[in-house]
N, C-alpha and C positions, 0 to 999 in steps of 0.2 A: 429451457432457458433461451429466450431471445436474443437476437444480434446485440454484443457485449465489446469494449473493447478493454475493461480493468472490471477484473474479478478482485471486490472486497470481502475479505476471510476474517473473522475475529472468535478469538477463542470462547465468548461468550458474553452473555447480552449486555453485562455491566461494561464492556468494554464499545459501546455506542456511543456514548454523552462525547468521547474524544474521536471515534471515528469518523461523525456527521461534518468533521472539517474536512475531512479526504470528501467528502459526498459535496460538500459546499462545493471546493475546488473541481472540481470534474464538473460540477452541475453550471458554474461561472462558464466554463469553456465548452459546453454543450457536448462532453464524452458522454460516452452510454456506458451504463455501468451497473452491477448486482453487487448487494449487500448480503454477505450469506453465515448464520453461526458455524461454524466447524474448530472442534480440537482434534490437536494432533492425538492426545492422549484417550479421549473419552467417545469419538466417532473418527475412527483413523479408516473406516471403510468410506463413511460419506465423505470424508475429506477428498480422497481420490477419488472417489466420482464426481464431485462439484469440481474439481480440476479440468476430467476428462470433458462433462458436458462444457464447462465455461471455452474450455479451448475447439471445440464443436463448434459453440457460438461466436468464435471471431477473437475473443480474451485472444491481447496481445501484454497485455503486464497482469500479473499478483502483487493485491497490497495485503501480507497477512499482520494483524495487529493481537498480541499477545502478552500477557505478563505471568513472573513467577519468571518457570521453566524455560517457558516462549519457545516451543521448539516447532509450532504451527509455519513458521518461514521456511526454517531447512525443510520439513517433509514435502512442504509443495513443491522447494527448488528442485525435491527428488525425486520431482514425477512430473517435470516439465524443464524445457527448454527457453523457455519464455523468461525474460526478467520479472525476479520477483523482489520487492520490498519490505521489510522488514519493521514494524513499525511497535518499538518495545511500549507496554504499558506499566505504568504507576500504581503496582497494586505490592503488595503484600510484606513483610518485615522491613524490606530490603526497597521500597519505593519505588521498583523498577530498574535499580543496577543490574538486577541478577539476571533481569529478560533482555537489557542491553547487551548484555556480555553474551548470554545465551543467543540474543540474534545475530551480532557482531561477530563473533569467535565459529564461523564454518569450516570446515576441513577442506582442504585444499582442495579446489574441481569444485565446489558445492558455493559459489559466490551466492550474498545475500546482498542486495542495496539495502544499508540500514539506515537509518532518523534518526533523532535521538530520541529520546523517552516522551510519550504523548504527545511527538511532532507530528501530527498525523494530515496538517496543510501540507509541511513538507513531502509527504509523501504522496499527497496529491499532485503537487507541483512536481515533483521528480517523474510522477507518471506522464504528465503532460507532456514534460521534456524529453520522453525517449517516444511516446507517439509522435511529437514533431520531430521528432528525425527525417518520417518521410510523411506527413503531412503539412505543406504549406499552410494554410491557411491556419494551421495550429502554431507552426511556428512565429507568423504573423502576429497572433492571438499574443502569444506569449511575451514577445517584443514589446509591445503594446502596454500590456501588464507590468512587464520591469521598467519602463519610461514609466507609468503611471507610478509606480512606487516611487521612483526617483525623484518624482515632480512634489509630491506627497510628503517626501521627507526634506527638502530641499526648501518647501514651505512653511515646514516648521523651525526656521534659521534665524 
């Protein structure tokens, strides 16, 4: 794995069509970033190795995207220190409440940044916003971006 700074996790490949907005966002603000499949339940060995290598590679945030169970967030949060993201998907009886709640609801010490269900901009933009914490010019970026939304909406009046 190459110099990374947000490792994308998604429990499996139908869960793309919503992710390529986290890829959009990062790609707008020129982050470096890998798109990787791993579940928590069905590859829990590669899952902690794509953890370990991505945090080898510089990964400073996890965005894991999941539905159903979703419990691909917690396991990452429990093999790394790094903020991770939790980005519930829209699949199965239940539409995605059940991986909201499943990524929402961590035990205490096991924090998750969650989205809401297939907000997966959002959790692009939330990664941006904690590498600008010490990145200037990301923070710049991002100033830029909410004036430009402001301006955007502001024109439609």
């Amino acid at each position: 794995m190459q110099d990374i700074r947000v490792l994308i996790l998604m429990g499996s490949k139908s869960d793309l069509p919503v992710m390529q907005k986290t890829e959009a966002v990062l790609n707008d603000f020129s982050i470096s970033y890998k798109t990787m499949i791993r579940s928590a339940h069905r590859t829990p060995e590669a899952t902690v190795q794509a953890i370990k290598d991505a945090e080898q590679a510089g990964c400073q945030v996890f965005i894991c995207a999941a539905g159903m169970a979703a419990h691909l967030a917690g396991v990452v949060c429990s093999k790394t220190i790094k903020p991770v993201i939790g980005v519930p998907i829209a699949s199965g009886p239940l539409n995605g409440e059940d991986a909201l709640l499943s990524t929402v609801m961590m035990p205490p010490g096991m924090p998750v940044a969650t989205v809401g269900i297939n907000s997966a901009k959002n959790a692009g933009l939330l990664a941006v916003q904690m590498l600008a914490q010490t990145d200037e010019t990301l923070a710049d970026q991002l100033k830029a971006d909410r004036a430009a939304q402001a301006k955007a909406l502001l024109a439609e009046d």
